[in-house]
N, CA, C and O of each residue as an XYZ file, in Angstrom:
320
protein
N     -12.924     27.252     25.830
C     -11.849     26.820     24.956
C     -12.473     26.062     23.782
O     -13.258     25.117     23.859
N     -12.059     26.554     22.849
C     -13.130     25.958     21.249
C     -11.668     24.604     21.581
O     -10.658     24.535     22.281
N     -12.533     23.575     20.391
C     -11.807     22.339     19.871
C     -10.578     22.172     19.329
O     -10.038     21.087     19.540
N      -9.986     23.004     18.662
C      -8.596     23.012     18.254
C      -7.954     23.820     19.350
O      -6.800     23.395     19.391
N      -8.085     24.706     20.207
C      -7.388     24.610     21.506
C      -7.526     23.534     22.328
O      -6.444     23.169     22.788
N      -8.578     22.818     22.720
C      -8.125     21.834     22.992
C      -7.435     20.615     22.632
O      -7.172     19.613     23.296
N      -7.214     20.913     21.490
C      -6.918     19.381     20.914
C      -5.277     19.621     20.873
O      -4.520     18.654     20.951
N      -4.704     21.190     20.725
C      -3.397     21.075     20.536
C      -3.209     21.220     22.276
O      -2.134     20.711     22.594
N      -3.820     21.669     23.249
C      -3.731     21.134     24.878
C      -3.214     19.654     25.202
O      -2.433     19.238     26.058
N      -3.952     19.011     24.185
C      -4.298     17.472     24.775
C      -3.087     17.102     24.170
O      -2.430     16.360     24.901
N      -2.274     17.497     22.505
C      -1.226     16.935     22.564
C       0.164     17.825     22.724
O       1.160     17.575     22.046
N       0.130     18.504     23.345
C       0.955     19.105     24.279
C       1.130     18.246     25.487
O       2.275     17.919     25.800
N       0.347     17.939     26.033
C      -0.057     17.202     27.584
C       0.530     15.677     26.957
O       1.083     14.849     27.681
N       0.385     15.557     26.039
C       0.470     14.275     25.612
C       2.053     13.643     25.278
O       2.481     12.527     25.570
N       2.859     14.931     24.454
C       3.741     15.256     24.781
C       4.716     14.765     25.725
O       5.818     14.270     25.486
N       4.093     14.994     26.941
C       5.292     15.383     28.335
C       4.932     13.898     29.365
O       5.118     13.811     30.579
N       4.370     12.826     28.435
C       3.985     11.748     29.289
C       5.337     10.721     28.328
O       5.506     10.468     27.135
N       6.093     10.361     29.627
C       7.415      9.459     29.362
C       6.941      8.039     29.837
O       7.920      7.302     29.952
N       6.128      7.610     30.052
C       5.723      6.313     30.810
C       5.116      5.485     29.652
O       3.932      5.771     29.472
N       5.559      4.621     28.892
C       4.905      3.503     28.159
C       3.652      3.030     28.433
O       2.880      2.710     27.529
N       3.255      2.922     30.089
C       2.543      1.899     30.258
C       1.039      3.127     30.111
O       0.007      2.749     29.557
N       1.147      4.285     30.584
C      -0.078      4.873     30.291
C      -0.161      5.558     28.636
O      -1.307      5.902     28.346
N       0.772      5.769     27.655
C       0.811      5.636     26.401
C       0.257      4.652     25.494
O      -0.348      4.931     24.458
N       0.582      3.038     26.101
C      -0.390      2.424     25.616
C      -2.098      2.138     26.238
O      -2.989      1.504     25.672
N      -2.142      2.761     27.412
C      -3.403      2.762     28.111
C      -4.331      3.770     26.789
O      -5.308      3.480     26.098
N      -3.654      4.761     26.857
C      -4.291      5.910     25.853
C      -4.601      6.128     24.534
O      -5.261      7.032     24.021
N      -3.745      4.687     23.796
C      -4.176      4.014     22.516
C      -5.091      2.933     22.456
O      -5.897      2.266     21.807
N      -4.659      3.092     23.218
C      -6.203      1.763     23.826
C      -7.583      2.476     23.801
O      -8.610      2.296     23.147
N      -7.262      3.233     24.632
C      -8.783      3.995     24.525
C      -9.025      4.549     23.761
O     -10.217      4.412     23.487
N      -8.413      5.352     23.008
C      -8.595      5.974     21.861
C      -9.030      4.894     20.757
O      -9.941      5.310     20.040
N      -8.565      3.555     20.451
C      -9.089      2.896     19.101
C     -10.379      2.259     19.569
O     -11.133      1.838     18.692
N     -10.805      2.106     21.108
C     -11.562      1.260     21.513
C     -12.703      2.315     21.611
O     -13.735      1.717     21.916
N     -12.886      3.431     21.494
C     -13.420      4.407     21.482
C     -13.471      4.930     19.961
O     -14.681      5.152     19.904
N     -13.128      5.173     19.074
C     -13.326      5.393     17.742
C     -13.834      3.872     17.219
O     -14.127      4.193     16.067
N     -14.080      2.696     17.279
C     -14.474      2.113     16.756
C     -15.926      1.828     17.681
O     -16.905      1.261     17.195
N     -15.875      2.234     18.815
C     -17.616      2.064     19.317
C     -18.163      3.431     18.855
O     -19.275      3.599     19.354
N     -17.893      4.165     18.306
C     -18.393      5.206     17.712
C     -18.743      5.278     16.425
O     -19.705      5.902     15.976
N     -17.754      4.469     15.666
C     -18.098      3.612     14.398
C     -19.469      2.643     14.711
O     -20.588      2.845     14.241
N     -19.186      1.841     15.378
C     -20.387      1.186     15.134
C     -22.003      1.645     15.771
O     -23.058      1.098     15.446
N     -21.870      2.639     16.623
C     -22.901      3.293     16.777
C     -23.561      4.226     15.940
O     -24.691      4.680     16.121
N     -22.722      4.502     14.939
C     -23.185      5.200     13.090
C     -23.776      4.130     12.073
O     -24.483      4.224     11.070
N     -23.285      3.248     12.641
C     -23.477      2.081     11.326
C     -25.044      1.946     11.529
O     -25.669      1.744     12.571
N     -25.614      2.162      9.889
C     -27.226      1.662      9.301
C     -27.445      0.906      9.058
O     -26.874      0.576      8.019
N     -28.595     -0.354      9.753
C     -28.658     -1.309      8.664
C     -29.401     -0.820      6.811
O     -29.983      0.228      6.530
N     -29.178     -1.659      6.140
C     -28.973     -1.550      4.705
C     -30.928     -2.398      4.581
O     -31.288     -3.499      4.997
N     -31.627     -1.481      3.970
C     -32.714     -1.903      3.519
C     -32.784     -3.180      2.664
O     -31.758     -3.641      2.164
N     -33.853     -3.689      2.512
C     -33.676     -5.178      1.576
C     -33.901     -4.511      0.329
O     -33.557     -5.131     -0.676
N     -34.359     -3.484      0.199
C     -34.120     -3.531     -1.213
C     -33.146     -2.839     -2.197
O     -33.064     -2.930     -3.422
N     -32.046     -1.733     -0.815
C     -30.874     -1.760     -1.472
C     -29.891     -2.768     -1.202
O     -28.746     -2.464     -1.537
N     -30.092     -4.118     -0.572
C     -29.206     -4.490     -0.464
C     -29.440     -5.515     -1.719
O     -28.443     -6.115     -2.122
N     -30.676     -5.746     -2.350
C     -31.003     -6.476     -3.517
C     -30.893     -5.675     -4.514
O     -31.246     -6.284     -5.524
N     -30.513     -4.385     -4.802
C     -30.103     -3.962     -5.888
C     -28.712     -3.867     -5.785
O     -28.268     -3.892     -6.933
N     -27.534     -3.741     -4.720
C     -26.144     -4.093     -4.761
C     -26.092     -5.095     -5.501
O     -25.754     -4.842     -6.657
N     -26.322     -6.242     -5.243
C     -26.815     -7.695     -5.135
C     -26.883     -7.635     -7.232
O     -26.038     -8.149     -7.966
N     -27.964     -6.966     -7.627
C     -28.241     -6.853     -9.346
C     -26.788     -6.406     -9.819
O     -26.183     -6.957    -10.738
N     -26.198     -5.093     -8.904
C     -25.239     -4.184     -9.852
C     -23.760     -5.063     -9.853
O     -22.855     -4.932    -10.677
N     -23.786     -5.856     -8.860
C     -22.893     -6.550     -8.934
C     -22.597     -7.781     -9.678
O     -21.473     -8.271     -9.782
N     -23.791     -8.300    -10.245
C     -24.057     -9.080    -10.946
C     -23.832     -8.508    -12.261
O     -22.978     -9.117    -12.904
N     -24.323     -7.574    -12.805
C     -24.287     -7.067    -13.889
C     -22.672     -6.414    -14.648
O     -22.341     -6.165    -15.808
N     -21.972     -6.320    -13.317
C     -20.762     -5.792    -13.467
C     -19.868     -6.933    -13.904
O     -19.077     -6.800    -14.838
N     -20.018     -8.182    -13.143
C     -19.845     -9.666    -13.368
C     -19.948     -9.589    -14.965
O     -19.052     -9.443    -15.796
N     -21.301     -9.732    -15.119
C     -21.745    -10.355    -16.617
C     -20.990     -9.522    -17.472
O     -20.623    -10.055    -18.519
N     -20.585     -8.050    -17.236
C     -20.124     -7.323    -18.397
C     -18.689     -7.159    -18.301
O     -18.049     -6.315    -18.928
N     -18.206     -8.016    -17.479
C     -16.665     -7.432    -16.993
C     -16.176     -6.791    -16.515
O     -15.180     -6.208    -16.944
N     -16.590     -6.672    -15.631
C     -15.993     -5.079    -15.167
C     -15.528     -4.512    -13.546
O     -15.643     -3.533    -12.808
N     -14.845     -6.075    -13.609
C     -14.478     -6.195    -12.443
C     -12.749     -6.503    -12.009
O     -12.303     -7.147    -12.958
N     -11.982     -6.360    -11.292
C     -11.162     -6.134    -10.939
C     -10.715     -7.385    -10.186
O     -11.534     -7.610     -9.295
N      -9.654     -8.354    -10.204
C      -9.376     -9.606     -9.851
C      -8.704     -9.028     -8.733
O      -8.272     -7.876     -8.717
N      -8.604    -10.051     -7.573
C      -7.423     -9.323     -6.333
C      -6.194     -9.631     -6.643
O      -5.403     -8.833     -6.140
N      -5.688    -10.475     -7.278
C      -4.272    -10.492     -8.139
C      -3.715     -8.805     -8.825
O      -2.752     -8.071     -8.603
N      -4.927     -8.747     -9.739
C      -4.909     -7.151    -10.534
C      -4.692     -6.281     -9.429
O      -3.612     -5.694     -9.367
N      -5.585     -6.102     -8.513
C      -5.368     -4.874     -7.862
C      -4.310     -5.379     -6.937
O      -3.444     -4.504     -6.903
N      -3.994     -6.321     -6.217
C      -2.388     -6.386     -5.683
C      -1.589     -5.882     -6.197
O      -1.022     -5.012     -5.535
N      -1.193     -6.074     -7.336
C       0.096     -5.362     -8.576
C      -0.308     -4.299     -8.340
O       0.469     -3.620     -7.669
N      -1.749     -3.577     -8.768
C      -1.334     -1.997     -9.151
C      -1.292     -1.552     -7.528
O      -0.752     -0.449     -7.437
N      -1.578     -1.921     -6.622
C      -1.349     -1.235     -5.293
C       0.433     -1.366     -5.330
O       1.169     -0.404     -5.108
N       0.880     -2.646     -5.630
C       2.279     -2.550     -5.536
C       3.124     -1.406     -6.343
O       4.220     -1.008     -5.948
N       2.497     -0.943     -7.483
C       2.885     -0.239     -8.261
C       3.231      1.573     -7.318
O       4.196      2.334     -7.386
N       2.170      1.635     -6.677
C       1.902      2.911     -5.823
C       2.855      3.174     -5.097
O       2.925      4.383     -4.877
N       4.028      2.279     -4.375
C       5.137      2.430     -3.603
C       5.838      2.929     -4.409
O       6.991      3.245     -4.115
């Protein structure tokens, strides 16, 4: 069975479960499981790209070109 048969299996099956208490068992595992999978991808960041972030961000500073969280609050509000 390739992956998209299983996956429309699993929510079929998923489907026909009326019980709360193993619904939230199964979100549970599911986020607690996508985020240890996340962090088992995660790279640490070399020192010397993390000292050139470090320049570009500075430079973005000095020239303006940066975005206040006030500013981008509004225009996210704008998006609704």
């Amino acid at each position: 069975m390739n992956l998209e048969a299983r996956k429309i299996s699993l929510v079929q099956e998923f489907l026909r479960i009326d019980n709360e208490k193993i619904i939230t068992a199964l979100e549970n595992l599911l986020h607690k499981r996508k985020s240890e999978l996340f962090e088992e991808n995660l790279k640490p960041m070399s020192v010397k790209l993390f000292n050139e972030e470090i320049d570009l961000a500075i430079e973005d500073e000095k020239n303006n070109s940066l975005t206040s969280a006030q500013d981008l609050k509004n225009k996210v509000q704008k998006w609704q």
